[in-house]
Every structure is written in structure tokens, then in C-alpha cells.
BAKEKOL-396182 format. One record per residue (C-alpha): x, y, z. Coordinates in steps of 0.25 Angstrom, whole numbers, padded with zeros to 4 digits, always signed. Layout:
BEGIN
XYZ;...
This chain:
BEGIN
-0016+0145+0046;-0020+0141+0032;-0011+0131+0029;-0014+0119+0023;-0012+0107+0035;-0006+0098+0025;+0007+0095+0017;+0001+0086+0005;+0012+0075+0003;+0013+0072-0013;+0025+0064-0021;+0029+0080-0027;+0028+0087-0014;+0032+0078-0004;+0041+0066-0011;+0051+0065+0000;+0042+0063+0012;+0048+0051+0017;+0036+0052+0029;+0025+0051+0020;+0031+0039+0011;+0034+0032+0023;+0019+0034+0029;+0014+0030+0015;+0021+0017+0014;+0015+0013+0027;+0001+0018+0024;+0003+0010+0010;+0007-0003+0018;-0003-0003+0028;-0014-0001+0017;-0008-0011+0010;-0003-0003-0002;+0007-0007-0012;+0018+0006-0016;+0017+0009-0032;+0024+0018-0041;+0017+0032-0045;+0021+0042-0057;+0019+0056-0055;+0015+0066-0065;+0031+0068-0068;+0031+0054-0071;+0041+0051-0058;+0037+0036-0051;+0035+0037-0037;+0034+0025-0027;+0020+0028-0018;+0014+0018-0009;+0000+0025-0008;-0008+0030-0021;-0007+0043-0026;-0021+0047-0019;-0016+0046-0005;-0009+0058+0000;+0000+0061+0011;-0001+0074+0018;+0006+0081+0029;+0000+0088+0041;+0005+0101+0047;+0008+0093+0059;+0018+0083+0049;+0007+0070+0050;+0006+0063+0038;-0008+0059+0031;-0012+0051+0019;-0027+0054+0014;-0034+0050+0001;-0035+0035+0005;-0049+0032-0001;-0045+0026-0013;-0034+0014-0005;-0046+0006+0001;-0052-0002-0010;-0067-0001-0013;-0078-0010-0007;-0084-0014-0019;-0096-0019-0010;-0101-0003-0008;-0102+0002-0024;-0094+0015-0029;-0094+0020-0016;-0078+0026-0015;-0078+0026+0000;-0083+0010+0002;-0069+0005+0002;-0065-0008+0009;-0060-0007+0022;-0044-0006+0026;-0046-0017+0035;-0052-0027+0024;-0040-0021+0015;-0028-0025+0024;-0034-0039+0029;-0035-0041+0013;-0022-0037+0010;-0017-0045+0023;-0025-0059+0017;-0018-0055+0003;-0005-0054+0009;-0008-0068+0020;-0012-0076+0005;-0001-0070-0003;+0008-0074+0009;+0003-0088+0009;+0004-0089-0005;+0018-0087-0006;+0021-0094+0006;+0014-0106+0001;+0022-0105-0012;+0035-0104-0006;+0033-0117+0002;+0028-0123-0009;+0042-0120-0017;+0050-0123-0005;+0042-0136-0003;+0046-0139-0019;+0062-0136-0016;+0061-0144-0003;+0054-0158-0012;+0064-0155-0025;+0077-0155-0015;+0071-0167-0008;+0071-0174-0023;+0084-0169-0027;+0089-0175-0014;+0082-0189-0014;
């Protein structure tokens, strides 16, 4: 029929599209990717979980997609200039996952640490 199969999602053409924000903040979690501030060319600040090279499109049959992901893996600097040697998702999120374990452990030491300091100060002021 010669119509085009897709309806290309974009901030000015689809800001409202509650679906595709809502698919995108998950997609960004599970990639383990931080939300950032953007400006458009109007100078206007939009909130975007994914960078500007990913994009959402629409199928004729509604089904949401994002494509253009190659630049979200880093590069496995082991293989040269070579764009498509990236490291693998899997080694991404067990490193993400051993950041987060280590940032957890580091905090939870702290705060035990602090609490362990009120629990001997209050034992002097007592005594």
C-alpha cells in the first residue's frame, strides 16, 4: 500500500506518549541508565532517560520498538577501533550489580560505624 510501517516517535512529534516514556524508563533501568536533562534546539529542557540516539518507533500493529543502541554497550578496548567490539550486556550488569553490592557495603559499613560512635558516646555520657 505504500505506507510507511512506522510512526517515528521524537520529543516534537510525540511528547505526550505516555507508552513510550513509560517503556523507556524501564528499558533505561534495566540497562542500568541514569535519566539526564536535554535542550532542544528551542532551548526548551526535557527530562530523557535514554540518549538522544536511541529512537522509539511505532508499528502499524501499535507495538513499540527502540533502535540505534550501538553506541549504550561500552567498547572492549581489548579489540582496537573496531565500533562493533563492545562488552557484553551480561559483563555490564554483573558490573553495575558488584558497584552497586560495594557501594552498599560501604555505606552500611559507615553507618554502623556512626551508630557504634552514638552507642560509645551515650555509654560515657551515662557512666
Amino acid at each position: 500500500d505504500g505506507d510507511d510501517p512506522f510512526d517515528f516517535a521524537a520529543i516534537d512529534t510525540q511528547p505526550d506518549d505516555v507508552a513510550f516514556g513509560v517503556l523507556a524508563r524501564r528499558l533505561a533501568s534495566r540497562l542500568c541508565l541514569k535519566p539526564h536533562r536535554v535542550r532542544d534546539v528551542t532551548g526548551a529542557v526535557h527530562d530523557v532517560v535514554l540518549p538522544v540516539e536511541v529512537k522509539g518507533v511505532r508499528g502499524h500493529d501499535q507495538r513499540p520498538a527502540f533502535f540505534d543502541f550501538y553506541q549504550l554497550q561500552p567498547q572492549d578496548v581489548n579489540f582496537g577501533a573496531d565500533p562493533g567490539a563492545t562488552v557484553r550486556p551480561e559483563l555490564v550488569e554483573q558490573f553495575a550489580q558488584l558497584t552497586t553490592a560495594a557501594h552498599y557495603n560501604n555505606t552500611y559499613a559507615q553507618r554502623r560505624a556512626d551508630a557504634a560512635r552514638r552507642a560509645r558516646a551515650d555509654a560515657d555520657v551515662a557512666a
